[in-house]
C-alpha positions in Angstrom: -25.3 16.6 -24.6 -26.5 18.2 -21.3 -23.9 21.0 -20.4 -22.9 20.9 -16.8 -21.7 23.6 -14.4 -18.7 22.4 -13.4 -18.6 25.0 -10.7 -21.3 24.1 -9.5 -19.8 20.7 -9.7 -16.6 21.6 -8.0 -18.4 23.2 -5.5 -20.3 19.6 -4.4 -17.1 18.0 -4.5 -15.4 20.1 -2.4 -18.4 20.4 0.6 -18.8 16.5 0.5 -15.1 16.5 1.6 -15.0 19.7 3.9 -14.1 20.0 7.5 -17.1 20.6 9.4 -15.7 22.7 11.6 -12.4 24.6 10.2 -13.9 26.1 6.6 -10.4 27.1 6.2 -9.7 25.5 2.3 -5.9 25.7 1.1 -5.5 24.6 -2.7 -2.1 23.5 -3.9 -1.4 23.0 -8.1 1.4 22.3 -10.2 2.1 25.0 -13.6 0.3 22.3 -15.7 -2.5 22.2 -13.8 -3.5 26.0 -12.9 -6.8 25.8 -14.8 -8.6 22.8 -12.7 -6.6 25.1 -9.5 -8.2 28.0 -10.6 -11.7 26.2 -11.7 -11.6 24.3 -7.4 -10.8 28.1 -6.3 -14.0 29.8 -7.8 -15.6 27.0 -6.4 -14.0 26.9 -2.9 -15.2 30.6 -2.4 -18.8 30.0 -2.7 -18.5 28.0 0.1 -15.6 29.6 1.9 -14.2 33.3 2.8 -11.4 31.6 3.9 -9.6 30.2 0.3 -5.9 30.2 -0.8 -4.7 29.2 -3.7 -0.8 28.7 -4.4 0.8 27.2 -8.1 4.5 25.5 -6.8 6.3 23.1 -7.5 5.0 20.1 -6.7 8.2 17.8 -6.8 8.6 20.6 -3.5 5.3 20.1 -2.3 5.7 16.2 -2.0 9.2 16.2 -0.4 10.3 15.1 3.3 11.6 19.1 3.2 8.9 21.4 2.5 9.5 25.4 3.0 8.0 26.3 6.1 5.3 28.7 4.8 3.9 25.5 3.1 4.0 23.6 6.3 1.9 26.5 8.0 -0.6 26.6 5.3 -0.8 22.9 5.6 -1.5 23.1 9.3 -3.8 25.7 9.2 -5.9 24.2 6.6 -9.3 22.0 7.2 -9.2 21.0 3.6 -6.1 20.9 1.5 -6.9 20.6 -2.2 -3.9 18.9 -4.3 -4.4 18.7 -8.3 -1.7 17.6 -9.9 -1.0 14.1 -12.9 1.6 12.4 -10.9 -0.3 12.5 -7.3 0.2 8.6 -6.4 -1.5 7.3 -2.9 2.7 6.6 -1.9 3.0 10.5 -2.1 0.1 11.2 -0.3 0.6 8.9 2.3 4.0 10.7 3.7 3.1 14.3 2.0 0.3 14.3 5.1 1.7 11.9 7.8 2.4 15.5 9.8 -1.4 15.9 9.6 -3.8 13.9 10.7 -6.8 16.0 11.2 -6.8 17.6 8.1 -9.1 16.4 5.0 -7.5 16.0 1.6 -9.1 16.2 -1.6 -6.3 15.4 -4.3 -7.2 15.1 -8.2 -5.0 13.4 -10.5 -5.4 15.2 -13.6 -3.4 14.4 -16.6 -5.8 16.8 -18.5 -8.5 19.3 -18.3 -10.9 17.1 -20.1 -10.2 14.1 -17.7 -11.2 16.6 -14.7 -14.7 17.7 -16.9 -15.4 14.0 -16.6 -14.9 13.6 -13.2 -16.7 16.8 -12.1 -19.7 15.2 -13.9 -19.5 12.2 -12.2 -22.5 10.8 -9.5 -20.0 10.6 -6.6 -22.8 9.6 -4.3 -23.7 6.7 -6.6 -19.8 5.6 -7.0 -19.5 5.3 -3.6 -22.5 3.0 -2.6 -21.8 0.5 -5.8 -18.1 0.6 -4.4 -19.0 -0.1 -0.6 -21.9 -2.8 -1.4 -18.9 -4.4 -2.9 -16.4 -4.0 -1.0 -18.9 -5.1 1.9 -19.8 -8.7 0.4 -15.8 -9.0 -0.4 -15.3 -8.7 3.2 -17.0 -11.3 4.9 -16.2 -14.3 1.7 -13.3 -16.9 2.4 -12.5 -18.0 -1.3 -12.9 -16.0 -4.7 -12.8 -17.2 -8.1 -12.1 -14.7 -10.9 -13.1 -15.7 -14.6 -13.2 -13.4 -17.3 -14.2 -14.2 -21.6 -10.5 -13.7 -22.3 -9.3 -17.1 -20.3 -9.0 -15.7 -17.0 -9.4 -18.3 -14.3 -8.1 -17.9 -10.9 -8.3 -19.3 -7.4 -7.3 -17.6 -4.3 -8.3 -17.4 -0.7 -9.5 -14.0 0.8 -10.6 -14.8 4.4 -7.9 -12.5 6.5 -7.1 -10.3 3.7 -7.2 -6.8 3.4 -10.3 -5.5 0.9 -10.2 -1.6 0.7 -12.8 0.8 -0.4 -11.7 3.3 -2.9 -15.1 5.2 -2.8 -15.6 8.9 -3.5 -15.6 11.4 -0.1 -19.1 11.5 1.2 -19.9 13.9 4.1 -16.6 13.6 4.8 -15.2 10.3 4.6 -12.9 9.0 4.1 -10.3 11.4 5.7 -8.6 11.8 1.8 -10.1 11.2 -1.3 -7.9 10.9 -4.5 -10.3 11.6 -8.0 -11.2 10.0 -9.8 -12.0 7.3 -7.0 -14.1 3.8 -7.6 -12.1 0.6 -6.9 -12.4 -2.0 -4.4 -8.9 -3.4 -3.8 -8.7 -6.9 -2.7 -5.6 -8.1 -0.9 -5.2 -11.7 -1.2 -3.3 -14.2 1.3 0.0 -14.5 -0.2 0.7 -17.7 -1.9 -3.0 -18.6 -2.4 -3.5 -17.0 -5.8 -3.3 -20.2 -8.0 -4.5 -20.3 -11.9 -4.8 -18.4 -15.3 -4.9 -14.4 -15.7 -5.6 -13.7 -19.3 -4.0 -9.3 -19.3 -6.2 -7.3 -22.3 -3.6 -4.7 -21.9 -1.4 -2.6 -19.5 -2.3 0.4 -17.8 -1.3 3.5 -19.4 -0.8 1.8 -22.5 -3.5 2.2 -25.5 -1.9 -0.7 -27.7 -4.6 -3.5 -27.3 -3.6 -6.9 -28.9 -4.4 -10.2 -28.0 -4.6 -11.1 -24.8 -1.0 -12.6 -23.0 -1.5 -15.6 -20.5 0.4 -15.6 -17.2 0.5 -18.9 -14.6 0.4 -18.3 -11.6 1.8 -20.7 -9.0 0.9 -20.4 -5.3 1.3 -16.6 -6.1 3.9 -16.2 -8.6 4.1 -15.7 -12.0 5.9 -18.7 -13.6 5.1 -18.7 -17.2 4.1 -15.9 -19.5 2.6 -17.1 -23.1 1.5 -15.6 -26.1 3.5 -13.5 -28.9 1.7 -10.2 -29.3 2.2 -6.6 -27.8 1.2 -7.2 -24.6 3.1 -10.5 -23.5 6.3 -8.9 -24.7 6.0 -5.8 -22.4 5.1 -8.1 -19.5 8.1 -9.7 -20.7 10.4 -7.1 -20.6 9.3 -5.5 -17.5 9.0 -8.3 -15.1 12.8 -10.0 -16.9 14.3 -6.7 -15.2 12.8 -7.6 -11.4 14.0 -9.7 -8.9 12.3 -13.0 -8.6 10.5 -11.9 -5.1 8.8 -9.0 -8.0 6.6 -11.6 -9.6 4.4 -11.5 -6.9 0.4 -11.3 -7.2 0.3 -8.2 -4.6 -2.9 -7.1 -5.2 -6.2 -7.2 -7.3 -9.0 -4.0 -8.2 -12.0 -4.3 -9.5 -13.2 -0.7 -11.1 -16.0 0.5 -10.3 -16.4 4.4 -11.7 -19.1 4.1 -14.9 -17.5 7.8 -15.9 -13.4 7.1 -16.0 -12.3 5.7 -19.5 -9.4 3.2 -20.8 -6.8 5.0 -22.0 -6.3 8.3 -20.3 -3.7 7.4 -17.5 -2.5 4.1 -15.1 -4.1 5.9 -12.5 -7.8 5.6 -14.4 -7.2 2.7 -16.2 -7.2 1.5 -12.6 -10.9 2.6 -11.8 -13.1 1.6 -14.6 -16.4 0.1 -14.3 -16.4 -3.0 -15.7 -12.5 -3.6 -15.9 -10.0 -5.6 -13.4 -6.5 -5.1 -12.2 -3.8 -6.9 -11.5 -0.8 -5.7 -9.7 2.8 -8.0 -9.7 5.8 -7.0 -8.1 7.5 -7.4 -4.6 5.2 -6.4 -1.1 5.5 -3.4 0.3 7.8 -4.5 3.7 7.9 -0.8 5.2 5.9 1.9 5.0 8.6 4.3 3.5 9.7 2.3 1.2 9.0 3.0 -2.5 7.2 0.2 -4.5 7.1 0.2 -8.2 4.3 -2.1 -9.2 3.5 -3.5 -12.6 -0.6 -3.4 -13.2 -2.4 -4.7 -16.1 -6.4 -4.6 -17.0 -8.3 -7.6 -17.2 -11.9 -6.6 -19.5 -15.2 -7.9 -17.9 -14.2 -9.6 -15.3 -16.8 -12.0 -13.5 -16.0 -13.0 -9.4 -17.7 -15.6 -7.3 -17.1 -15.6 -3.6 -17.5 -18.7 -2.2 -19.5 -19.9 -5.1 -22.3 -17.4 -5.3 -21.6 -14.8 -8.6 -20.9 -11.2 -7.4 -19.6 -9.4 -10.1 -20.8 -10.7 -13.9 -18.5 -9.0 -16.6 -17.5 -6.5 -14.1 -21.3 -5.6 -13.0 -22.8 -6.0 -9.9 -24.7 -9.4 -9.9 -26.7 -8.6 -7.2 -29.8 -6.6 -6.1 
C-alpha cells in the first residue's frame, strides 16, 4: 500500500479551506483528540506563522457561554479548526452564528485511523461527483428511489431543498465538516409515498435482514419484518410522538473513502449507500432535533424517469 504524508495531506486540507486574506489559523481539540490537533498544527505552520493550538473542553467550546478568551481567539481567527467525535452540524450551526466571516474546518473523528482515511481522500474529486449530483437533483420535479433490498419509493422534489455536502474547495463553502460527500435531498412533506427496505442503522454494525417500513403521504405507518433491525426501528420510533415518524430528509453518499461502520456521522457519507432520516421537522432554528437515520445499500434514483444514480453510482457521463 502507497504510504501517504499525511502532513502533507493536512496541509492541502487546510489551504483549500483558508481565508485568503486573514492567515491567522486558530485550532480547537477535545483530550481525545490531541493527536489529529497536533497532526492539523504541524500542518497549519507550513502554511502559516500565525497558528494556535488550544486542547479544552469541548462541551465548553460548543456552549451559548464560552469564556471570553475563546471568544477572542474565535474572532480573531480566518480559519478555526474544530476536531472533535461528537461535532454535529446543530453544534456548528450556533457554536459560529457570532461569526460570519470566519471559515471553519471541523473533523469529526471518532478515531485516528478514521482521520488517516480522510486525509487520503481526493477532496477535489468528492466534491465534483457531489455537485454534478446535487446539480441534476435540483432542477427534477419527481424522484423514484429503488434499491435490490425492496426499496421503492415515490416522492416529489420540485421546491425542495437539495444540499451539497462537498468537501471545501478554494474556499467554499464557508464550513466544511470531514469527512464530507452527501447530497441531501429535502422532499415536499407529505409526498414521500411507498416501500423503504433499511439494511441497517447508522452507527450500528449488526446487519440482518433488511426491515420494511410503509410510508403513507410521508409517514411511517407500518414496520415489518422480525430481525435486528425492525426491532430497533421498533423500539426507537414506539418512544416518539406520532408527528416523529416523519420522512424529514434523504442522503445519498457520495465519499468512495468513508466506510460502514465507523460512526452515524460516516455511515451517513458513503459512496454507494442511502439514508433515510424520520422524526419530527426542525420548526426553529434553536431547537434541538434528534433524528433517527438508517442506510439503505445500493440505492438506484430516477428523476423524472431518466436513471441518475444506479446502485448508488453515478449513471451518467
Amino acid at each position: 500500500m502507497k504510504k501517504v504524508d499525511l502532513v502533507q495531506s493536512a496541509m492541502q486540507i487546510l489551504n483549500q479551506c483558508m481565508h485568503t486574506e486573514n492567515h491567522n489559523i486558530t485550532i480547537f481539540c477535545g483530550e481525545k483528540s490531541q493527536k489529529t490537533g497536533q497532526l492539523l498544527y504541524k500542518a497549519a505552520n507550513i502554511l502559516s506563522r500565525d497558528v494556535l493550538l488550544l486542547q479544552m473542553d469541548m462541551a465548553k467550546f460548543f456552549s451559548t457561554e464560552k469564556p471570553q478568551p475563546v471568544v477572542d481567539l474565535m474572532n480573531a481567527a480566518g480559519l478555526i479548526v474544530v476536531t472533535d467525535k461528537n461535532v454535529t452540524q446543530h453544534k456548528l450551526r450556533h457554536a459560529f452564528k457570532e461569526n460570519p466571516d470566519v471559515r471553519i474546518l471541523c473533523i469529526n473523528s471518532p478515531n485516528e485511523q478514521s482521520v488517516n482515511r480522510w486525509m487520503k481522500a481526493n477532496h477535489s474529486r468528492i466534491a465534483l461527483r457531489t455537485n454534478k449530483i446535487a446539480d441534476i437533483f435540483s432542477i427534477g420535479h419527481k424522484l423514484k428511489m429503488q434499491t435490490p433490498a425492496g426499496t421503492s419509493l415515490d416522492m416529489s422534489i420540485k421546491p425542495s431543498m437539495i444540499i451539497a455536502d462537498a468537501p471545501a474547495i478554494n474556499g467554499t463553502p464557508r464550513v466544511c465538516l470531514l469527512p464530507a460527500g452527501a447530497v441531501k435531498i429535502f422532499p415536499d412533506a407529505g409526498s414521500v409515498n411507498g416501500k423503504l427496505a433499511i439494511n441497517f442503522l447508522t452507527g450500528t454494525k449488526q446487519k440482518d435482514a433488511p426491515a420494511t417500513l410503509i410510508v403513507k403521504n410521508g409517514l411511517i405507518h407500518q414496520i415489518r419484518g422480525k430481525n435486528i433491525t425492525a426491532e430497533l426501528l421498533r423500539r426507537q420510533l414506539k418512544r416518539s410522538k406520532p408527528n416523529a415518524r416523519k420522512i424529514v430528509n434523504f442522503s445519498i453518499g457520495t465519499n468512495d473513502t468513508a466506510s460502514f461502520g465507523n460512526s452515524v456521522f460516516e455511515d451517513q457519507k458513503v459512496l454507494g449507500g442511502a439514508c433515510v432520516f424520520i422524526g419530527e421537522p426542525e420548526e426553529k432554528p434553536s431547537a434541538q432535533v434528534n433524528l433517527t437515520s438508517a442506510v439503505m445499500l445500493s440505492p438506484s434514483i430516477y428523476i423524472d424517469g431518466r436513471k441518475i444514480l444506479e446502485n448508488g453510482l453515478l449513471a451518467l457521463n
